[in-house]
Rosetta silent file (secondary structure, phi, psi, omega in degrees, C-alpha in Angstrom):
SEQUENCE: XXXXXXXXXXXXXXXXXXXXXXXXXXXXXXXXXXXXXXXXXXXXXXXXXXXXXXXXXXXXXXXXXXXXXXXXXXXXXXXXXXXXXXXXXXXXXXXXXXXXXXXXXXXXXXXXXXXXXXXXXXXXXXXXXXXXXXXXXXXXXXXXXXXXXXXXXXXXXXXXXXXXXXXXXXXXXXXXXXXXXXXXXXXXXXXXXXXXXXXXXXXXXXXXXXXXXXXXXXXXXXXXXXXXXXXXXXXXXXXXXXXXXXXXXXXXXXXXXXXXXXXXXXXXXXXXXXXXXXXXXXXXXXXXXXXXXXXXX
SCORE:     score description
SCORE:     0.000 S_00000001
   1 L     0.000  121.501 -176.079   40.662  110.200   40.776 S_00000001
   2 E   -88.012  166.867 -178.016   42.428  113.188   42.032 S_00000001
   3 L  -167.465  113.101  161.408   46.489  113.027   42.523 S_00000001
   4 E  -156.950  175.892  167.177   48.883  115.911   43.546 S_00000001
   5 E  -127.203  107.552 -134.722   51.797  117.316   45.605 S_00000001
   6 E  -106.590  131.388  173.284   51.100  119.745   48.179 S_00000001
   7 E   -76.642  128.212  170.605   54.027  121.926   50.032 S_00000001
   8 E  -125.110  119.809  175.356   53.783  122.662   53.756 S_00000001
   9 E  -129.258  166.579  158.238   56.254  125.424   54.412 S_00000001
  10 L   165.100  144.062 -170.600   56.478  127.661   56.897 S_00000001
  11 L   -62.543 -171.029 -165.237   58.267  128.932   59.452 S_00000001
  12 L   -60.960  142.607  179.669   60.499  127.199   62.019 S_00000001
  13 L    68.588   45.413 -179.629   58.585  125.404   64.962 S_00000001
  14 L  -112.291   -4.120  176.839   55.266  126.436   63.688 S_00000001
  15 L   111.808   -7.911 -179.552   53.831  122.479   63.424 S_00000001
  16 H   -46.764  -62.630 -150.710   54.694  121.270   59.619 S_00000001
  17 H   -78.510  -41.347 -177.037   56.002  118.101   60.624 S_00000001
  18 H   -16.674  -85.476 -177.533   53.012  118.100   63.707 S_00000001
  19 H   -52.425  -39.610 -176.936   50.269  118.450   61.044 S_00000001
  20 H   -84.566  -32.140  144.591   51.760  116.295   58.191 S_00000001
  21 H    -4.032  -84.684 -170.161   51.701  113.912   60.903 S_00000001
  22 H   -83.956  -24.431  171.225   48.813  114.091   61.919 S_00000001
  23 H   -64.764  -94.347 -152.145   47.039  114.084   58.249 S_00000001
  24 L   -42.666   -6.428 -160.303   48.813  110.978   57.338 S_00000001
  25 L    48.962   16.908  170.046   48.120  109.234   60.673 S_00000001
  26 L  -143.067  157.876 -159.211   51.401  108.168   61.370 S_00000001
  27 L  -122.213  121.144 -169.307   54.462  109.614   62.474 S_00000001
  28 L  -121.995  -58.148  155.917   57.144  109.694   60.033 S_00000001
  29 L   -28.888  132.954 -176.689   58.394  113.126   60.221 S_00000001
  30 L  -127.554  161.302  175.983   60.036  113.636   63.626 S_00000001
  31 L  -132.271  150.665  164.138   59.296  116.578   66.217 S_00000001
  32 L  -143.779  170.868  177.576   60.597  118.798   68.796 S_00000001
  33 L   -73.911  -27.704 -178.788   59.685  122.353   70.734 S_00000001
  34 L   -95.731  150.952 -165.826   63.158  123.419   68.952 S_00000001
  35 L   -69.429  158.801  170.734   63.242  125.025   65.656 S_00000001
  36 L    83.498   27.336  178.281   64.658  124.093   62.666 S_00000001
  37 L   -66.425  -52.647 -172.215   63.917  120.037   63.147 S_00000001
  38 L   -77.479   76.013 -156.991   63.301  119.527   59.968 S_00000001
  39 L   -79.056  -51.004 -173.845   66.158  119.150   57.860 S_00000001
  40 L  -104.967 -150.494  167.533   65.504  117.893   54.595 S_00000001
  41 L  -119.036  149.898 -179.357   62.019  117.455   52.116 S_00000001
  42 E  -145.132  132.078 -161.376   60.511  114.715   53.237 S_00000001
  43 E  -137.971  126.404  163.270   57.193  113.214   51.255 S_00000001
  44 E  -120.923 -179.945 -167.785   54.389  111.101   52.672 S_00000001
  45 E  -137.114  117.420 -147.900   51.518  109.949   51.232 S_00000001
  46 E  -129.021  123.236  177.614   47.826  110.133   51.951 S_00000001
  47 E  -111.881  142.777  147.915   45.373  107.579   50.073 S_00000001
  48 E  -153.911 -175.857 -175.556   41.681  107.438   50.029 S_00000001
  49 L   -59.714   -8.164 -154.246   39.072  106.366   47.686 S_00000001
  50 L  -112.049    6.579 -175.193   38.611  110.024   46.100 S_00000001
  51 E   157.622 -157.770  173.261   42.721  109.832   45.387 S_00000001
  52 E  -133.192  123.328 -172.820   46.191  110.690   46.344 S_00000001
  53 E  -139.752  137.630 -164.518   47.835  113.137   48.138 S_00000001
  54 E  -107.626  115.024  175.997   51.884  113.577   48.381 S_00000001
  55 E  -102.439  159.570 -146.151   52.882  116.036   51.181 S_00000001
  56 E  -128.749   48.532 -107.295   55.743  117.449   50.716 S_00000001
  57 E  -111.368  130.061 -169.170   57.188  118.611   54.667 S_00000001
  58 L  -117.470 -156.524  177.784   60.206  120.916   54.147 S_00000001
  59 L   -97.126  156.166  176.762   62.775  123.079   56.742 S_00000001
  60 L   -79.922  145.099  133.514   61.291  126.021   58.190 S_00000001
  61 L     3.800   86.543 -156.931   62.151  129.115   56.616 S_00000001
  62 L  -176.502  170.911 -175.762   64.681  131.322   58.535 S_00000001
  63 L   -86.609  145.051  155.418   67.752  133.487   57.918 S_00000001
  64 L   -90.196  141.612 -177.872   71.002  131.247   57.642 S_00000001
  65 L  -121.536  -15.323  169.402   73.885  131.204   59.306 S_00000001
  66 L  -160.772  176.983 -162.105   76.045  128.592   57.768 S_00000001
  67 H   -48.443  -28.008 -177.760   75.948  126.095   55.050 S_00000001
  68 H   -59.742  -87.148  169.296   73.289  123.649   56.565 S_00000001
  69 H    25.258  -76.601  171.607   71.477  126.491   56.898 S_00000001
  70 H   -83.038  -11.766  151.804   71.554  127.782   53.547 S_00000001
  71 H   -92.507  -11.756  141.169   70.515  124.350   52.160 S_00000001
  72 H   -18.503  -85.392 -173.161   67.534  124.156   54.994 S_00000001
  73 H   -57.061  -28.993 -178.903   66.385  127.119   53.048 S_00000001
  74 H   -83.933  -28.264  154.034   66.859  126.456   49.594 S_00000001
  75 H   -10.262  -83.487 -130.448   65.011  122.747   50.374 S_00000001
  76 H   -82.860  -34.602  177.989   61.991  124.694   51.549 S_00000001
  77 H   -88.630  -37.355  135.719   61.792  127.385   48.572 S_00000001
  78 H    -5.918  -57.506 -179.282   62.782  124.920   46.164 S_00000001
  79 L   -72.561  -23.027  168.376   59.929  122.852   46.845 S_00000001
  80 L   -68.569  -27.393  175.110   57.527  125.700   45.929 S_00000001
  81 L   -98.810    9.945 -179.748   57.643  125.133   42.420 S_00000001
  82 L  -101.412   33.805  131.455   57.451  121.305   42.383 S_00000001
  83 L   -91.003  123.246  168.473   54.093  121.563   43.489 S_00000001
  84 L   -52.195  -22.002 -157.173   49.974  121.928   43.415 S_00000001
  85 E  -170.814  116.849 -166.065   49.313  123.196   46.231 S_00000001
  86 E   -83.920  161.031  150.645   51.148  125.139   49.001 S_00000001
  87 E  -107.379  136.213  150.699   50.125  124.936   52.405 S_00000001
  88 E   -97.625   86.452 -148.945   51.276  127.801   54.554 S_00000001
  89 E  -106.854  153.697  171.779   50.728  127.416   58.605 S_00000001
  90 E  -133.720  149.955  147.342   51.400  130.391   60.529 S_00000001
  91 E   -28.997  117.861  159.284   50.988  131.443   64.149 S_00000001
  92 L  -102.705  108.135 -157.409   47.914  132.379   65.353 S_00000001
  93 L  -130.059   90.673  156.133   49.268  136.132   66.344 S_00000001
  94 L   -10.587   -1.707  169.632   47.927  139.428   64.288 S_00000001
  95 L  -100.705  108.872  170.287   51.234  140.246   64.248 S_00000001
  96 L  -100.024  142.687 -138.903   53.364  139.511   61.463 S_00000001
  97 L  -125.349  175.224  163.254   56.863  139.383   62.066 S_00000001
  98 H   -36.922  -50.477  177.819   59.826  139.531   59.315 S_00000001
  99 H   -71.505  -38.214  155.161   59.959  136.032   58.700 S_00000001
 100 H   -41.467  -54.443  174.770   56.247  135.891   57.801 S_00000001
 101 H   -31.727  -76.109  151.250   56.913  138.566   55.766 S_00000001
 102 H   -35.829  -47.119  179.039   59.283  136.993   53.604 S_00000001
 103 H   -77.784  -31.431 -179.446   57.427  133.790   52.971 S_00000001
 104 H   -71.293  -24.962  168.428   54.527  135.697   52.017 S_00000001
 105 H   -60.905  -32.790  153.275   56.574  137.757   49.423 S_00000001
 106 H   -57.157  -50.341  176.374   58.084  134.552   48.095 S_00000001
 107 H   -56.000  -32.661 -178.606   54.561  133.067   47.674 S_00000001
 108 H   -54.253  -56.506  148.620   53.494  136.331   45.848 S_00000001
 109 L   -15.856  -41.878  173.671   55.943  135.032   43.416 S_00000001
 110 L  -113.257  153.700  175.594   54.534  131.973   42.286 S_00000001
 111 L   -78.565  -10.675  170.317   51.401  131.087   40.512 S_00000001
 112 L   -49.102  151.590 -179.196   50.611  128.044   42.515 S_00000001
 113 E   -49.712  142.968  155.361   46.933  128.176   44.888 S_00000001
 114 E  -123.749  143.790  174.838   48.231  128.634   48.470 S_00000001
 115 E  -125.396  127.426 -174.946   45.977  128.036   51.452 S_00000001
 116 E   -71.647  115.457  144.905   46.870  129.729   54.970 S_00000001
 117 E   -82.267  125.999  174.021   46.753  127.120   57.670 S_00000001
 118 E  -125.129  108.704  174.592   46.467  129.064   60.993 S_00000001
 119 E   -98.677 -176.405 -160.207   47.710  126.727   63.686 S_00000001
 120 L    49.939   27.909  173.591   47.292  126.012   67.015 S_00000001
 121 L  -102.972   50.826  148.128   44.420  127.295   67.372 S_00000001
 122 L   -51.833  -19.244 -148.394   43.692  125.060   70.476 S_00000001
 123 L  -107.080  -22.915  157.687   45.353  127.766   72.188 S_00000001
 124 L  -128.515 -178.455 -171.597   42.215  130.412   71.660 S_00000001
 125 L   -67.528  173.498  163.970   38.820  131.150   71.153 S_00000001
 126 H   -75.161  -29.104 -154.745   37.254  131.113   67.527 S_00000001
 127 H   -83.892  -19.933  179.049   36.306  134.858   68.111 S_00000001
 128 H   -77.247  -29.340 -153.861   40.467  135.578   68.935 S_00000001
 129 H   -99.678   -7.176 -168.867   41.116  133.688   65.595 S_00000001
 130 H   -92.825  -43.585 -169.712   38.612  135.796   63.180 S_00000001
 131 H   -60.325  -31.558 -172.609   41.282  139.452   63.685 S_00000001
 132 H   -95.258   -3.559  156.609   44.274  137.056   62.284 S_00000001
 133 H  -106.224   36.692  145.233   42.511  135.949   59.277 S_00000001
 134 H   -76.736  -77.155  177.281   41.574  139.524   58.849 S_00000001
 135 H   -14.746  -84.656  166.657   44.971  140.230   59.130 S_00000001
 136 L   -43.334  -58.010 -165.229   46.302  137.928   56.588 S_00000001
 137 L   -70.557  -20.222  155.677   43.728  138.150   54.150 S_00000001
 138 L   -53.185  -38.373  175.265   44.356  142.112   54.221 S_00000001
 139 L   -72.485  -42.781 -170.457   48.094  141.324   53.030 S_00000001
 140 L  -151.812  151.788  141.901   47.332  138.457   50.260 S_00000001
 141 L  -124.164  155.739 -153.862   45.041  136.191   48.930 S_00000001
 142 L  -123.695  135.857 -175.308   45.028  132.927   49.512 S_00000001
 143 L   -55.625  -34.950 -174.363   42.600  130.130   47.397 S_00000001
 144 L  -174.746  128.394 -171.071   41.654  129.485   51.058 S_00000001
 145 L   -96.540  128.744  125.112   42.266  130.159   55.022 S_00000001
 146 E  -126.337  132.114  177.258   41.707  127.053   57.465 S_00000001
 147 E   -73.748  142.926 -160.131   42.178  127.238   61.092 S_00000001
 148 L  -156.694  167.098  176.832   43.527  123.729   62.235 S_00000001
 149 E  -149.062  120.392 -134.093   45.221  122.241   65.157 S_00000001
 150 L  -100.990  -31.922 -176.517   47.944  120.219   64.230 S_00000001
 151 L   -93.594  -38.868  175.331   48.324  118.751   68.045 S_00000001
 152 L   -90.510  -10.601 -165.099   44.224  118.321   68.858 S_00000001
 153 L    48.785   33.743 -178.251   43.728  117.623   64.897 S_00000001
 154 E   -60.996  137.084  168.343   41.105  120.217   65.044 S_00000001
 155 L    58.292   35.513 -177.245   39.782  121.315   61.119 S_00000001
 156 L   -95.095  -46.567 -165.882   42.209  118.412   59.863 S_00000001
 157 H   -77.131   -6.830  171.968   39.646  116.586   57.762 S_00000001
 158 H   -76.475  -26.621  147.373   38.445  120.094   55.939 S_00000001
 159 H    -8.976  -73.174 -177.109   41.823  120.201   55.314 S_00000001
 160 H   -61.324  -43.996 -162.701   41.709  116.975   53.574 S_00000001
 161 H   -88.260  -59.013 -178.482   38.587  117.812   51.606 S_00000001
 162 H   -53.681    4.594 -166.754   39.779  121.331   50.563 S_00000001
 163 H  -121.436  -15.818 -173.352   42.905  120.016   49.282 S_00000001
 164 H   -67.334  -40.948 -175.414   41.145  117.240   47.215 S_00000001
 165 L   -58.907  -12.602 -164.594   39.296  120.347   45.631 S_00000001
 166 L  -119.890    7.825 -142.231   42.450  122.201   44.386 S_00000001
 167 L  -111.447  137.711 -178.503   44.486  119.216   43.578 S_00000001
 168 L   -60.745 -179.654 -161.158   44.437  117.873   39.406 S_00000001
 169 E  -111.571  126.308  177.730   42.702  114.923   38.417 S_00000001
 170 L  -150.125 -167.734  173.103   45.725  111.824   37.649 S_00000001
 171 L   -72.554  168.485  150.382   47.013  108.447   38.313 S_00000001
 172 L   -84.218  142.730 -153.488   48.361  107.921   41.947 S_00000001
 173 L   -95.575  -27.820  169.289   52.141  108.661   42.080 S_00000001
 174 L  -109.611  176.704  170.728   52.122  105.341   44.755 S_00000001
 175 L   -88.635 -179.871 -164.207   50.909  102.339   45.571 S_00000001
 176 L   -72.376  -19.649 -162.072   48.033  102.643   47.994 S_00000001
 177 L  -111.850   54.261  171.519   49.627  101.387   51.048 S_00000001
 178 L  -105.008  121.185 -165.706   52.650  103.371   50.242 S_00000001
 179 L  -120.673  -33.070 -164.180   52.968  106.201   53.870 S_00000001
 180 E  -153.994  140.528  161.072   56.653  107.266   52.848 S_00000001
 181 L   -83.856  -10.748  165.655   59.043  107.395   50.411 S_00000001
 182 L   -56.062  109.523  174.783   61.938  107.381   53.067 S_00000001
 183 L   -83.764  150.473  175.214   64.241  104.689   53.288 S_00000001
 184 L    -8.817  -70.656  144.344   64.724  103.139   56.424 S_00000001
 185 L   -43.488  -45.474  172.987   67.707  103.952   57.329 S_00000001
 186 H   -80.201    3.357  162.475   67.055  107.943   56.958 S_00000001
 187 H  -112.239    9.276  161.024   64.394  107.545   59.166 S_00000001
 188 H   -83.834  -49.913  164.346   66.166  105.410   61.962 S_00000001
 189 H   -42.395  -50.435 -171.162   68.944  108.483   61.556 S_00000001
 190 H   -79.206  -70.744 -176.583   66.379  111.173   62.132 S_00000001
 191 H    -2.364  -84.663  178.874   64.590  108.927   65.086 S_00000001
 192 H   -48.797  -40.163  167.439   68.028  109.200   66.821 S_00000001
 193 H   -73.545    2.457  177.895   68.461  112.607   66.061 S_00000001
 194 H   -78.056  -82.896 -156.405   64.962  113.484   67.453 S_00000001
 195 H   -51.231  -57.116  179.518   65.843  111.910   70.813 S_00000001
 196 H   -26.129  -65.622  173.861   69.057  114.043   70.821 S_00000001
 197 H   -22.197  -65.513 -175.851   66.593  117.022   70.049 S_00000001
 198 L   -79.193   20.225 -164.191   64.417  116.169   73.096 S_00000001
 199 L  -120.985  -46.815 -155.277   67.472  115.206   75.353 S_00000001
 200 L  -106.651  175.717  173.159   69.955  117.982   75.125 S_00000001
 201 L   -71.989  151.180  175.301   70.567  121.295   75.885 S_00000001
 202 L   -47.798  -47.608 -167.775   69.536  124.050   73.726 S_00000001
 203 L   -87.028   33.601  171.962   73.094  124.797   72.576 S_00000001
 204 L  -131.456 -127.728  -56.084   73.864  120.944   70.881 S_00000001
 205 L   -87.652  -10.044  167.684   71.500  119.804   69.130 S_00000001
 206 L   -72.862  -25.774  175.057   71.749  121.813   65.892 S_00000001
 207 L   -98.199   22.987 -179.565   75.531  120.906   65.658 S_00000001
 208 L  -110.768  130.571 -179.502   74.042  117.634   65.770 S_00000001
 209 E  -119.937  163.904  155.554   73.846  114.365   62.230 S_00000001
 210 L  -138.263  162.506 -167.134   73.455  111.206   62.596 S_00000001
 211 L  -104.772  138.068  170.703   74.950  108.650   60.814 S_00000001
 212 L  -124.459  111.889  151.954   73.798  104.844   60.362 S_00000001
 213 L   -44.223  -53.300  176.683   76.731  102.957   59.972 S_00000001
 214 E  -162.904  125.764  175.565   75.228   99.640   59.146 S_00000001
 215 E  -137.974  100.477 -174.048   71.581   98.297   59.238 S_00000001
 216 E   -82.906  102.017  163.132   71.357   94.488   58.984 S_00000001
 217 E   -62.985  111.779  130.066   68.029   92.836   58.965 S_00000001
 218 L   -92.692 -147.319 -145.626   67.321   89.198   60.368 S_00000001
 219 L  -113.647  -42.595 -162.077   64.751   87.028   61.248 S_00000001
 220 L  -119.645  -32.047 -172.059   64.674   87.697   65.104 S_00000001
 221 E  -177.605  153.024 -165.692   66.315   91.406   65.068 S_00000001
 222 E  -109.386  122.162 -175.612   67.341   94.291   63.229 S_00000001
 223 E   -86.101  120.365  169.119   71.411   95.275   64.118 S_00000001
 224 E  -148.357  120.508 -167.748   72.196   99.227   63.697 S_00000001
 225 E   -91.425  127.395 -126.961   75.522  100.528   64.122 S_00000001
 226 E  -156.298   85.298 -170.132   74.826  104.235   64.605 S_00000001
 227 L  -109.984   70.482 -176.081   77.145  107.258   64.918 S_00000001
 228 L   -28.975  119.245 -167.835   75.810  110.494   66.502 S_00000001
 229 E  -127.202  111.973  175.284   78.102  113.404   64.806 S_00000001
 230 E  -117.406 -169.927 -158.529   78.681  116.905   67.029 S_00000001
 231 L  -101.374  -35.348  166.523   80.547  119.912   66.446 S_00000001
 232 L  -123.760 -150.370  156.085   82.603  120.067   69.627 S_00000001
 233 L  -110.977   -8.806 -177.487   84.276  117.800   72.186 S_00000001
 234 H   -65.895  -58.708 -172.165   82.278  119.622   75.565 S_00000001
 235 H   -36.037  -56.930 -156.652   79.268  118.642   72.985 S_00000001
 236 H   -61.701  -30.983 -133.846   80.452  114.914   72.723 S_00000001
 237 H  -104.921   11.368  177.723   81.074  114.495   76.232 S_00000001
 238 L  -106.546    5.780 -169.351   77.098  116.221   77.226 S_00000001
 239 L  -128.987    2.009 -162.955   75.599  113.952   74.476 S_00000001
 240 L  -112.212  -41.745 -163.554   77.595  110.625   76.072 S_00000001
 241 L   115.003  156.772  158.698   76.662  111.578   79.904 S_00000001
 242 L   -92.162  157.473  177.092   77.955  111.084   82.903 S_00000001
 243 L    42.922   36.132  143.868   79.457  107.406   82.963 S_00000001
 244 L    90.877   19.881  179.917   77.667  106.835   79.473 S_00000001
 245 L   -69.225  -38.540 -160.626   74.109  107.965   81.092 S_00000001
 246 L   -98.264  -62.365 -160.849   72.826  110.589   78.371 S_00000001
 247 H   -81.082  -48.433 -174.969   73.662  108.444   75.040 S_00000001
 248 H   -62.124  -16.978  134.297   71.778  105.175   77.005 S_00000001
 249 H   -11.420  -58.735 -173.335   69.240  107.361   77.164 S_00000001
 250 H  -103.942   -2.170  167.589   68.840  108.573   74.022 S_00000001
 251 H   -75.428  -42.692 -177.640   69.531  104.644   72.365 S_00000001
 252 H   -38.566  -78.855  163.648   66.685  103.646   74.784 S_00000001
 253 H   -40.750  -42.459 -173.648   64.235  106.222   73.228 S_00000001
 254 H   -85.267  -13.661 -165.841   64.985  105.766   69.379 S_00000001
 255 H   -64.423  -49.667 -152.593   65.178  101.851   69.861 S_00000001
 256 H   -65.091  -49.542  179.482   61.306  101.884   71.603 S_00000001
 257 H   -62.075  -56.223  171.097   60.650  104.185   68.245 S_00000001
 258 H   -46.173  -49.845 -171.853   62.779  101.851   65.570 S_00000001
 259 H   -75.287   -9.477 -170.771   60.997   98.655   66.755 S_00000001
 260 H   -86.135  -30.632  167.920   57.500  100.223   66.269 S_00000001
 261 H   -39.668  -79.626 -171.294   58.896  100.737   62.807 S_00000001
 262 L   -75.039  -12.600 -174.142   60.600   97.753   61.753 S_00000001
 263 L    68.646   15.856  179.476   58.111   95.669   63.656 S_00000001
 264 L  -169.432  170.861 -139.141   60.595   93.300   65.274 S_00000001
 265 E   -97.919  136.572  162.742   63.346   93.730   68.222 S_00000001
 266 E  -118.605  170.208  143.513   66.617   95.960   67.527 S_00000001
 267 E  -140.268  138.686 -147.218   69.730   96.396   68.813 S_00000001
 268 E  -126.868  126.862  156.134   71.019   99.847   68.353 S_00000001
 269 E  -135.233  123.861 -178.461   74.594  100.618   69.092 S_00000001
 270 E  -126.829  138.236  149.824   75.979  104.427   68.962 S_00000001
 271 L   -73.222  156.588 -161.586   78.751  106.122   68.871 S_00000001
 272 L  -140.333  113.456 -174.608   79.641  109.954   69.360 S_00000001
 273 E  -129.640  169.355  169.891   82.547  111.400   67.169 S_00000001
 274 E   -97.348  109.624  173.364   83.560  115.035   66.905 S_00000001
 275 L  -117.691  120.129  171.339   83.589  117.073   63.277 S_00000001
 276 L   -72.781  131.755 -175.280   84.652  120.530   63.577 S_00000001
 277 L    72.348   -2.057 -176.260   82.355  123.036   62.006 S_00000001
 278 H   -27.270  -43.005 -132.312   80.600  120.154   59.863 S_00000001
 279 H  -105.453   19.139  156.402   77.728  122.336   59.054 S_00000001
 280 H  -134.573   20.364 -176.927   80.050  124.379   56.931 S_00000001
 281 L  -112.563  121.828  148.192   82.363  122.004   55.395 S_00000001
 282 L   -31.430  -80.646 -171.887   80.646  120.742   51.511 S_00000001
 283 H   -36.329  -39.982  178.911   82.262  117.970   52.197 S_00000001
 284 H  -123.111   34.378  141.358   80.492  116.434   55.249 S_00000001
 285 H   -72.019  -79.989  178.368   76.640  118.209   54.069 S_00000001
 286 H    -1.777  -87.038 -143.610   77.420  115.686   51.649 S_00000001
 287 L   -74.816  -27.585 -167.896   78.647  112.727   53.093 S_00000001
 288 L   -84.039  -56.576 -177.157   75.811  113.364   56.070 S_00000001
 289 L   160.171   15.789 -162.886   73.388  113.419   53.955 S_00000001
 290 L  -122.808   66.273  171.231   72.177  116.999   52.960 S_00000001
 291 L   -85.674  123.050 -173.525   73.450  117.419   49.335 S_00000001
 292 L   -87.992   29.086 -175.788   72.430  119.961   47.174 S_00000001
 293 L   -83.361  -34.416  174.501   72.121  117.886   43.839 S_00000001
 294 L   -61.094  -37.566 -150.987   69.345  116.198   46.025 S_00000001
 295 L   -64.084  -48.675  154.316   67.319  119.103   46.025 S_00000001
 296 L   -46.404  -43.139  173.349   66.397  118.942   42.595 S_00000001
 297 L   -93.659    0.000    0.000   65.129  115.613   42.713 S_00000001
């Protein structure tokens, strides 16, 4: 019996949450085309007869610009040493840019295995895909390069098998039919901030938390009071709609998501309040949920 906990960092929008996804068969993790989705570490869990494997899905990588920011980043480099086994997905582009740069210099750093996931490559031939693990493997080495496609699941289960191969032989950290360590609530909060993600304009959704106010379980349906937290008041009044069009919208979408969850009929109610600057105030990282005493554990 195999057991371990494998990191997928890399940078922003590049497929981490896609791919841990798509390993785990279920969608826990939420996604969008904008970067920087990923807020927090978030660990799932992959059982099969030969073991256990704990993914680890972190924030992409990226220069900061204000406090969320700089706990985004310490999240995802944090997370390198609590692990067996890094995964690293990249682009597949022969070019390596700055930010690559950086993560590979970080990696350089540690003694864990890491194996270069080159994603998307739905998007070319195998013969376009041989010059960028040239590339890479000219720069570093890595225990192992596989090209995978995180959206087609292309190369997912050699994934799976190559990771069994690097990972130490234990106990299982869960029970078997354990998919998340994620309470409820933070993943009815991210839901709703997903549909924001997919809703809005490029220039909200990053100044966007959400809050769950209260989430009451009965018998016939689960009640969740909900508060959607921006940065400006233009913001609040592009996230409510006109005549309250844009927020039924985006309750519509996370409910349709929540009930697939919870397995039984919600009603979702949200609200939209304005905190200036949250995502530099200690004080409401905190209280929203991104503290960096968590970070540690």
């Amino acid at each position: 019996m195999k057991s371990g906990f494998v990191a997928l960092i890399g940078r922003p929008n590049v497929g981490k949450s896609t791919l841990m996804n798509r390993l785990i068969g279920q969608k826990i993790a939420i996604t969008s085309h904008k970067p920087q989705t990923t807020r927090n570490k978030i660990r799932t869990v992959y059982t099969d007869e030969r073991g256990q494997i704990v993914f680890l899905d972190t924030p992409g990588i990226h220069k900061s610009r204000n406090k969320l920011g700089e706990y985004m980043v310490n999240v995802a480099e944090h997370t390198l040493n609590d692990a067996d086994l890094i995964l690293w997905l990249v682009e597949p582009d022969t070019r390596i840019g700055a930010g690559d740069t950086h993560i590979m210099e970080e990696l350089k750093k540690v003694s864990t295995p890491v194996i270069l996931c080159i994603n998307k490559t739905d998007t070319l031939s195998k013969d376009e895909v041989l010059p960028v693990i040239a590339e890479y493997s000219s720069r570093m080495e890595f225990a192992e390069i596989i090209p995978v496609s995180a959206m087609k699941g292309h190369g997912c289960k050699d994934l799976i098998d190559t990771i069994y191969e690097y990972l130490p032989e234990g106990e299982m950290y869960y029970d078997e039919d354990t998919v998340t360590d994620q309470p409820m609530r933070q993943i009815a909060a991210e839901i709703i901030r997903e549909k924001v993600l997919r809703s809005m304009a490029e220039e909200v959704p990053h100044g966007v938390a959400v809050v769950i106010d209260r989430m009451e379980f009965t018998q016939r349906i689960v009640n969740i009071d909900a508060t959607i937290v921006c940065e400006k008041d233009s913001h609040k009044g592009m996230i409510i709609g006109k005549q309250g069009a844009m927020l039924k919208k985006i309750g519509s979408a996370a409910r349709t998501d929540i009930q697939a969850m919870v397995e039984n009929k919600v009603n979702l109610k949200l609200w939209v309040k304005v905190k200036k600057d949250w995502r530099d105030s200690d004080m409401l990282l905190k209280n929203f949920g991104y503290d960096k005493k968590s970070i540690d554990e």
